[in-house]
C-alpha angles and dihedrals in degrees: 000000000000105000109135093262091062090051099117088024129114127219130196112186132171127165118176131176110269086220108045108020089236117157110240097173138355139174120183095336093177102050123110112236132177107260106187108190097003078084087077087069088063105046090039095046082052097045088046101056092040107047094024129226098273095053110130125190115228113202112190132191115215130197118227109197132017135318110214111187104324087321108109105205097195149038126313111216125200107202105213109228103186078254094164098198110028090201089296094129083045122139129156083325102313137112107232121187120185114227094247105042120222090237093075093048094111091066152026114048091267116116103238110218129211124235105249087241139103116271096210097041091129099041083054090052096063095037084058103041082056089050086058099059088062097263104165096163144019115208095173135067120282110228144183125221111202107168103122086106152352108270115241138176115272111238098233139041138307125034106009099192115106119189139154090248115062126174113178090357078298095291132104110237099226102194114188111212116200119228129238097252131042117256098024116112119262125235116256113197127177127220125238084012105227129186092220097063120062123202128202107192131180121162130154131217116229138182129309119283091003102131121272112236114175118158127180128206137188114244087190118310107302102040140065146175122209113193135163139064153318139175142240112268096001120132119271110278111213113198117185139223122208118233104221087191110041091170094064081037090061091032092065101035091059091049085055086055094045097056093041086066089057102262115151099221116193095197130114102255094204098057137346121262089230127359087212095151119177126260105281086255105052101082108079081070097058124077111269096220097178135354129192119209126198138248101255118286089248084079096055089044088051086053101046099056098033093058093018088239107201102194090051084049100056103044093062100081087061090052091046088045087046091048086062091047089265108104087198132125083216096044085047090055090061099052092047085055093062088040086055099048092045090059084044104260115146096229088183089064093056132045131216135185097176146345107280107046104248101117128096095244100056105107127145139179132243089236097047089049087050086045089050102056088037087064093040090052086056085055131101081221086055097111095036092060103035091050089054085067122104112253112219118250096017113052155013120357088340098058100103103028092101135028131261087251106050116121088227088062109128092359104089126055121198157148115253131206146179125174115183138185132193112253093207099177082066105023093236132117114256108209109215101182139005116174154166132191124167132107127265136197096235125208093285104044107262118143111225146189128216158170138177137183132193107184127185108010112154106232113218114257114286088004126123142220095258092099083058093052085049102054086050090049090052092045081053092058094046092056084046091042103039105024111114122227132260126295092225090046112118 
């Protein structure tokens, strides 16, 4: 903690018996520190006990108009549930995630890795289940409804747009692929391929163990260049780009779907003719053709903490708020106040402005983060939620922050989070929060809780925060190394 590079820095630690309560270490436990992605603890903690684990979406297509023998002459609706996967990290039944998500591919010097699934297997579930009523031919437009609630921007990195239909967490993977020789030009492939979006792509393949630099920019919002290099023999290197509509997204991609089982679709696939949806509560009265439920909300929960997925994040204030009959972020942020008190929290003592702690007014305190895991232990959803936590030195955000070696490896489960801004007067990244809060079985067997903060430390030019994740990882192995045991031990 007072090493030169923490000089001007501020640290907020408290670590407490997760048995007693006892307070084993504590520096400044009541002040209010920026918490970045600890945030995610918070507004999980709130959508889990709200919705419940074993929640499922349900997200069904409805036909407007008549089907006459195969032929539908009408319209087809799918009904957006919030559902924040659609299928697309399915695999044989379960929910896979990829240490380093795809949605923080555009930054950091860490590869991004994509989940060995099918993006639209939602979306082809529908289509098929349509094939299979005997649907040959859509006249009629093809239209998503997503009213569920208002879009908003998401409070963290990667793709901002939250909305209740989402299709590859509403980006395109773009995955560049070196060729076998220098000089000759690497292939560039997009993943789910959609007529909507245009890629011009150029990059060249260089020597071996030059270094890769491939950078993508929007042209406008449908549109993208990928330029740069890579070299012979590297990894494959994804890029993303964000989708600013996921409805005509969607929209696109179904119709895709649609088309691959053999249904011949009339509508324009760019764009709908009309976007004339029924009143909300029509459609108990229209004919529910196919529904696609999800795979249970502990998943997404799993997800969301163990690659601090900020999209994810940020949509569950308006589920919680939807849950209480208000579809709102900010709705879903009172309720989560109320959630928060009742597991002991003083919500009065912390601020929020969304779900993934990227807002300036997220801050939170050592000792509210240690209140918090101390009510969602006393919960029947307790193992679900701590076992959703990274654990340090084996998955998730916490996979490299100690070595293979480190006697802490396995043993500590916890939230992550970093939170940068530009410091623009030195070009250089000011790194206004990195943090960890979870709980650890130490040495000698005592169960903890924790949490620590390091807020403000200027980050040489060109650096990164990964000497950072290294000092809290060392401050990690010191609590497991150096913590007594237990008074009432034997």
């Amino acid at each position: 903690m007072h090493r030169s590079e923490y000089k001007h820095s501020r640290w907020g630690i408290m670590i407490v018996d997760a048995q007693s309560g006892q307070t084993i270490y504590a520096v400044s436990p009541d002040r209010l520190f920026i918490p970045a992605s600890t945030t995610k603890l918070f507004s999980c903690a709130t959508a889990l006990t709200t919705l419940g684990p074993d929640y499922r979406f349900e997200t069904p297509v409805f036909v407007r108009g008549v089907i006459n023998k195969g032929i539908l002459e009408g319209d087809l609706i799918l009904v957006a549930s919030g559902d924040l996967t659609m299928g697309g990290r399915n695999k044989e039944g379960k929910t896979l995630f990829e240490n380093y998500d795809h949605t923080y591919a555009n930054g950091g010097s860490t590869p991004s890795t994509l989940t060995p699934t099918d993006p639209l297997y939602g979306l082809n579930q529908l289509a098929e289940q349509i094939s299979k009523k005997g649907i040959k031919e859509i006249t009629g437009e093809i239209l998503i409804d997503e009213r569920l609630f208002p879009r908003f921007r998401s409070s963290g990195s990667g793709p901002e747009i939250v909305s209740s239909i989402m299709i590859n967490d509403n980006l395109v993977d773009v995955t560049v692929i070196p060729a076998s020789k220098p000089n000759e030009l690497a292939r560039v492939e997009m993943r789910p391929k959609c007529d909507l979006i245009q890629m011009d792509a150029e990059v060249k393949t260089t020597e071996e163990n030059q270094p890769p630099k491939v950078i993508i920019q929007a042209m406008n919002s449908t549109q993208f260049t990928i330029r740069g290099t890579i070299p012979v023999k590297h990894a494959p290197i994804n890029r993303f780009f964000p989708i600013e509509e996921p409805s005509l997204f969607a929209r696109n991609l179904f119709i895709r779907c649609l088309r691959e089982k053999g249904i011949l679709v009339h509508a324009n696939a760019l764009r709908p003719s009309f976007f004339n949806l029924p009143p909300k509560g029509f459609y108990p009265k229209l004919n529910k053709i196919a529904s696609y439920e999800s795979e249970p909300f502990r998943d997404v929960i799993k997800v969301t903490l163990k690659v601090s997925h900020n999209l994810y994040a940020s949509t569950l204030p308006a589920l919680v708020g939807l849950k209480k009959g208000d579809p709102t972020p900010t709705n879903g942020l009172r309720i989560q106040k109320q959630i928060l008190t009742d597991l002991g929290v003083d919500a009065n003592a912390i601020s929020f402005g969304g779900g993934a702690g990227g807002t300036n007014s997220d801050l939170v305190s050592p000792r509210e983060i240690i209140h918090l895991l101390q009510g969602m232990a006393k919960r029947p959803e307790a193992t679900i939620y701590f076992d959703s936590l990274p654990v340090m030195g084996l998955d998730g955000t916490l996979v490299d922050t100690v070595s293979a070696s480190s006697p802490a490896r396995g043993k500590v489960q916890a939230k992550t989070g970093t939170f940068i801004w530009f410091d623009l007067l030195n070009n250089r990244p000011m790194l206004r929060s990195k943090s960890i809060a979870g709980k650890m079985t130490t040495a000698k067997n005592r169960s903890l809780y924790f949490a620590i903060f390091l807020n403000d430390v200027a980050i040489e030019t060109g650096g990164s925060p990964a000497r950072e994740s290294k000092a809290l990882g060392e401050i990690c192995e010191l609590i497991y190394n150096l913590t007594p045991a237990s008074p009432n031990s034997k």
